[in-house]
N, C-alpha and C positions, 0 to 999 in steps of 0.2 A: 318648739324652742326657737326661739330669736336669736337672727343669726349675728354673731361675735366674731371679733378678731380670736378669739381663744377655741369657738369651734368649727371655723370655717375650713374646708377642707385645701382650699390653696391657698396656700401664702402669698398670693396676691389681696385676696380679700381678706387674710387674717395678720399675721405678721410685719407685710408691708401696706396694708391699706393708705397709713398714711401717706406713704411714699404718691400714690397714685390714684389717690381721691381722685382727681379733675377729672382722669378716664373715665368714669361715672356716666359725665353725660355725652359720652363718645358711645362709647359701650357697651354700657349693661339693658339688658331686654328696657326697662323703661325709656332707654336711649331710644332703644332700635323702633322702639314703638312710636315714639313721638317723630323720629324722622318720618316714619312712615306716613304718619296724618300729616306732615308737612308737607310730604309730595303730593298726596290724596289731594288737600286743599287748594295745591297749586294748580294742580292738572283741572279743575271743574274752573278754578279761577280762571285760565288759559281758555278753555270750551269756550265761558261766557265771552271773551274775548274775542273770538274769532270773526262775528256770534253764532253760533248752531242757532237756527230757525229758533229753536224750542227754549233757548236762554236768551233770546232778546230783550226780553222782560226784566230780565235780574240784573239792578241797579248795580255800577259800580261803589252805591255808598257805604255795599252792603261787604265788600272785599276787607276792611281792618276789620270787620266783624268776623270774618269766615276766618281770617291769618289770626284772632285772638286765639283761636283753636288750638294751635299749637303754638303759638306762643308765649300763654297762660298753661300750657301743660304741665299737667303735675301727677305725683304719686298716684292718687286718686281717680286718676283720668284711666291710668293706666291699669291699675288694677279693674277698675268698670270695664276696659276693653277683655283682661285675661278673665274676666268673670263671664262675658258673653263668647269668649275661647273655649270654653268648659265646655259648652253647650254645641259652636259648629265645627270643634275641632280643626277649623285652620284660622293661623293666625293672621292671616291678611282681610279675610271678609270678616275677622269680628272687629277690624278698624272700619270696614266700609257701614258695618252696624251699629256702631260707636260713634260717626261721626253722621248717620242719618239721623239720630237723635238731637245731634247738636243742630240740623235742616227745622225738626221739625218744633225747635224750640227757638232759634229765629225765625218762624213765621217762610221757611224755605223749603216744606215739604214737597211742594208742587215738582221739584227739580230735583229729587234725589238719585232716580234714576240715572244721573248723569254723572253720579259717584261712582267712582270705579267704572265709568263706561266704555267698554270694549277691551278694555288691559285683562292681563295675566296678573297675578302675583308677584310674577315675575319683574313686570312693569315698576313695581313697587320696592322690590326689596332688593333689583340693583342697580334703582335710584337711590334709595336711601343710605345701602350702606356704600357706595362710593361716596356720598356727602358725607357720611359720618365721618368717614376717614380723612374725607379732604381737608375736615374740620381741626378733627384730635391732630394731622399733625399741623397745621398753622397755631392751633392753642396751647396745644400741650408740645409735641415734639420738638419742633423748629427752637423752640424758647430753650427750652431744656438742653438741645445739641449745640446750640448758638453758645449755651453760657458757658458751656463745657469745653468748645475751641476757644474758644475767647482764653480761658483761663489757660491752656495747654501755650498758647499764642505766648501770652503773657510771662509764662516760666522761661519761654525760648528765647523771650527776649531778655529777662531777666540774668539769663545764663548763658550769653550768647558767648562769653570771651571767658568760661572758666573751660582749659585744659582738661582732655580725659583721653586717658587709654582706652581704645577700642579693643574690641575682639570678636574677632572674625575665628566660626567654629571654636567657641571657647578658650581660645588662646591670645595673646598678646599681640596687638596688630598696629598698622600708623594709626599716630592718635587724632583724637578728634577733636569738636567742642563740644561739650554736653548742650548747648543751647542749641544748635544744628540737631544733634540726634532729638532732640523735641519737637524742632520744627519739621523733622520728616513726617511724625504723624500729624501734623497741623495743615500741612500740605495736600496731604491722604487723604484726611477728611472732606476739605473743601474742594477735591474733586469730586471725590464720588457724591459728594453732596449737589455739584452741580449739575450732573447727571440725573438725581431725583425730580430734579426740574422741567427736565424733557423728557418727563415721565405723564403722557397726558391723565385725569381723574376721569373714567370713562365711565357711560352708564349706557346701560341699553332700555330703550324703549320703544316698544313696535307691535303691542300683541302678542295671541297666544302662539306663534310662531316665529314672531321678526315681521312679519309681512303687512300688518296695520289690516288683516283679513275683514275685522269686523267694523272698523271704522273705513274704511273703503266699502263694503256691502251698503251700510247704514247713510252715508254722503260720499259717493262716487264724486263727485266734484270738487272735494277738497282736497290739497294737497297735504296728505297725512305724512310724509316723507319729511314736509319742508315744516309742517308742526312740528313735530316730533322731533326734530332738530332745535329747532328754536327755543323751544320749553324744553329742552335739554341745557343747551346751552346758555339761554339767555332767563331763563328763569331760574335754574340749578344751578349756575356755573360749573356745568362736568360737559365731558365729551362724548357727546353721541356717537357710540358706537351702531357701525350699517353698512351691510347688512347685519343680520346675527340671526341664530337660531332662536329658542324660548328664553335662553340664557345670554346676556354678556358672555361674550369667550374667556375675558379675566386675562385677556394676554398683559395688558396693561397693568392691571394692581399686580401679577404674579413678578413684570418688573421693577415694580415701587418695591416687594419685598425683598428680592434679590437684592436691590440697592439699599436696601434696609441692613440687611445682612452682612452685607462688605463693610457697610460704616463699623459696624460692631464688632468685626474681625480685627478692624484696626486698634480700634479700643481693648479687646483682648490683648492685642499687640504693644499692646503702649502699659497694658495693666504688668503682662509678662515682664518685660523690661524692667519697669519701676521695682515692680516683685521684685528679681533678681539683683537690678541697683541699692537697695535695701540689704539684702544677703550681703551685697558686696560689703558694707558700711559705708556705702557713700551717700548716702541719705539717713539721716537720726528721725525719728517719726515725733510729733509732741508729742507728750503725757497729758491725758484730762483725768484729774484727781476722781477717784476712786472706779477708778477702768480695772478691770483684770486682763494680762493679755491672756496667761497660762493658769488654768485650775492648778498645777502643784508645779511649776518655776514662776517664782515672781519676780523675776527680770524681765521676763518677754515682754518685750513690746512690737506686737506683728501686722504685718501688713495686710489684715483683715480686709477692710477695705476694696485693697486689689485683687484679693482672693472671691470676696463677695461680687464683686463687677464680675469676673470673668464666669462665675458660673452663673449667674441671672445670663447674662449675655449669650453662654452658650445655650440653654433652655431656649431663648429666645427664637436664634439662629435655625435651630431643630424641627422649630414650628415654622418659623418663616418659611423657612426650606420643604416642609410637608406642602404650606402652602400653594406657594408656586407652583411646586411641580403637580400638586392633584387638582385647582382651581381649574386649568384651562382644557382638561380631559372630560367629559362628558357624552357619554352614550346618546349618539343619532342626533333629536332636537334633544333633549336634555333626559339627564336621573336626577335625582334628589341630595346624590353626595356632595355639591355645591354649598346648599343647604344648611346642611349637618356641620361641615366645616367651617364655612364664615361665620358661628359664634362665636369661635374661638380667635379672631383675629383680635379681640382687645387682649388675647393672654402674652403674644409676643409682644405688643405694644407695651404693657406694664413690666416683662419683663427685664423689658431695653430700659425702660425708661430709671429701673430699679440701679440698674448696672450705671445708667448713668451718672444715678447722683454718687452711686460710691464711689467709684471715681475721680469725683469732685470731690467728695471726702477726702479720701484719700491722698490727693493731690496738694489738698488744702494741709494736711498736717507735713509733710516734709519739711525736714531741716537738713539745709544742707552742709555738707560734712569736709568742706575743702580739701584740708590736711590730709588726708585720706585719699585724695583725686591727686595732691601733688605727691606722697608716699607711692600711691604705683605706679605713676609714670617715672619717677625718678628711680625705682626697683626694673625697671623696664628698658634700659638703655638697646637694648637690641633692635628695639623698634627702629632706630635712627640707620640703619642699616641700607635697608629701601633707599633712604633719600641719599646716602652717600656713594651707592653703586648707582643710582643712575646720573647724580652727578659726574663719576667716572664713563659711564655710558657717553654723556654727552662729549666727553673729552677725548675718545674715543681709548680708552684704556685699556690695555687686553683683559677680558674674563673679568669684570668686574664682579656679576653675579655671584662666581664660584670661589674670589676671593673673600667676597662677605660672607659667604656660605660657609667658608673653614673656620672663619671668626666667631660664627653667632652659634652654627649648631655643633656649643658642647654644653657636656652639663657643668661646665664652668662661671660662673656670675659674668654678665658683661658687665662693666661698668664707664661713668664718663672716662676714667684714666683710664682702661683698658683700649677704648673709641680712639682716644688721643694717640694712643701708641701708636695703634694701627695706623691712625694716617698719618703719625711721621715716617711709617714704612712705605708709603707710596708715592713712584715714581713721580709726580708732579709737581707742578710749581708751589711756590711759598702761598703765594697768593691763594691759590686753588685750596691747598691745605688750610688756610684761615678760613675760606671760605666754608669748609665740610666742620672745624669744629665750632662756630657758631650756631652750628644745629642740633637741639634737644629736644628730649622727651616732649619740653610743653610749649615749647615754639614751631617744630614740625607738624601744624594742623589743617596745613592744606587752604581753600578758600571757605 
């Protein structure tokens, strides 16, 4: 059966495919494969380079031929690779068999040996999938969370001067601006986002230990340290990690995910809110003609959306979080749990990325609900309380606190006339007293 959005078993590849097509060629095994012959080809290109005795011969005209290899890579490349997998049951040497064919069809057979020369597996697949990654998020990520502050930016500014009652522990608190409570998670973001940045993409390469064992036996004279570095860095653009056992330690991606993770907490964060802002009525959501919110109330109109972000998001978070903490754990030189694990690194990738766009969605259908922001803060007069005792504070007034205290905690309405009484009851200047009833619900919001 040919696999469908209808019977795929995650809703990554079924449900939301759309959503996260692009992750494809981050990704999915043909992703992973084709990084993989990309390294392969880099590394022999690199050899000829140095030159090893034995590749002096082999013309540089011959390099956009060897980089067509993965280049030109496609479906069919790859499947020829999982076809000769059948047969040596590991996935790394049926690329080194897969791409001796493409040696011996440019006229390059004399030199194959120098395919996969002296590397691990290892060597290969954490080169590759630190590229992938470094990849998926400059193409797919970064666009996707860029457009997403952007737009959160954009509300804050939008909404920078409309009044809003706070609440602190669910109750009625000094008020705020709604454009400031947006711009707290816009701020969020874009630190922990800058953190991701001094987050180096690290790759280990060194043989089947770290130690360059077999290309030091094979050319004692060359400095396999200071290769290895180079064609790390300067051919991959990742960061040689060194020493290392058979394995990268993964200290480094295990912090890309953790910083993955906080971004998405905040988004959780921002989705909760909104949620809740919605409950309050102070956001109307658009209608798109023939939507259903509720199978049997046909008034609902819900905030799906922010319900859908936050649970992709938490999924995500779950795995991120498996990640990190099992990635850098590995028995002596290495076990194979590594392995096993990093398929799954495009599953929290699609999951963020799902939560993303709701989000955006979401975002994008608010209507804002003014009347409703000026209704409770004007239901709200208590709030001005704060600022009226510590104006007495300054004045040095006795007990200001526990005179506002007798005033606000009954279960009597405050209201502005109630405010006003009060402070023709206190001892102060005229002055002072105009000064305190200038102050309201929606002009008490602080800077």
């Amino acid at each position: 059966m040919a696999l469908s959005p209808l019977n795929a078993i995650s809703p990554i590849d079924g449900r939301y495919r759309s959503k996260v097509e692009k992750l494809k060629d981050y990704f999915s095994e043909e992703a992973l494969i084709r990084y993989r012959v990309l390294v392969e080809i880099e590394y022999f290109i690199a050899l000829c380079e140095i030159p090893l005795p034995q590749l002096e011969s082999v013309s540089s005209s011959i390099f956009e031929d060897l980089r067509a290899i993965y280049k030109n890579f496609n479906t069919e490349d790859a499947t020829a690779i999982k076809d000769i997998e059948k047969v040596t049951n590991h996935d790394v040497k049926a690329v080194e068999y897969f791409i001796k064919e493409k040696f011996d069809a440019l006229g390059l057979s004399a030199y194959k040996e120098f395919i996969h020369f002296g590397l691990t597996s290892q060597d290969i697949n954490n080169t590759a999938i630190p590229l992938s990654i470094k990849d998926a998020m400059n193409d797919v990520y970064v666009p996707e969370y860029t457009a997403l502050l952007e737009k959160i930016e954009g509300l804050a500014k939008d909404w920078a001067h409309i009044p809003m009652l706070a609440r602190t522990h669910g109750q009625p608190a000094s008020p705020t601006r709604l454009g400031k409570e947006i711009d707290v998670f816009a701020v969020r973001l874009k630190e922990q986002f800058n953190l991701l940045n001094d987050v180096p993409s690290a790759a280990k390469f060194g043989g089947a230990t770290g130690n360059f064992n077999a290309h030091k036996v094979a050319y004692p004279n060359i400095d396999w340290k200071a290769f290895g570095t180079k064609f790390v860095q300067e051919k991959l653009g990742l960061h040689h990690s060194f020493p290392t056992t058979q394995i990268e330690h993964y200290d480094h991606v295990a912090a890309l995910f953790d910083g993955l993770k906080r971004i998405n907490t905040i988004i959780i964060d921002l989705d909760r809110d909104i949620w809740t802002y919605v409950s309050m009525d102070y956001f109307k959501q658009k209608i798109k003609k023939g939507e259903v919110g509720s199978s049997a109330m046909p008034h609902k109109v819900n905030p799906i959306d922010f319900e859908n972000s936050e649970g992709n998001l938490g999924i995500a978070n779950a795995i991120f979080e498996h990640l990190s903490a099992k990635l850098p754990l590995s028995r002596l030189q290495r076990d194979l749990t590594d392995s096993t694990v990093l398929r799954n690194v495009g599953v929290p990738f699609g999951h963020t990325i799902i939560g993303f766009k709701s989000t955006m969605k979401g975002l994008g259908k608010l209507l804002l609900n003014e009347p409703k922001f000026a209704q409770d803060l004007e239901n709200n007069w208590a709030v001005v309380a704060e600022a009226i005792q510590t104006i007495l504070r300054r004045e040095s007034y006795p007990n200001p606190y526990e005179a506002l205290k007798g005033l606000t905690r009954t279960n009597e309405a405050i209201t502005q006339s109630s405010i006003s009484n009060f402070i023709d009851t206190l001892d102060v200047s005229d002055a002072i007293k105009s000064e305190l009833k200038v102050i309201t619900p929606s002009n008490y919001t602080g800077i």
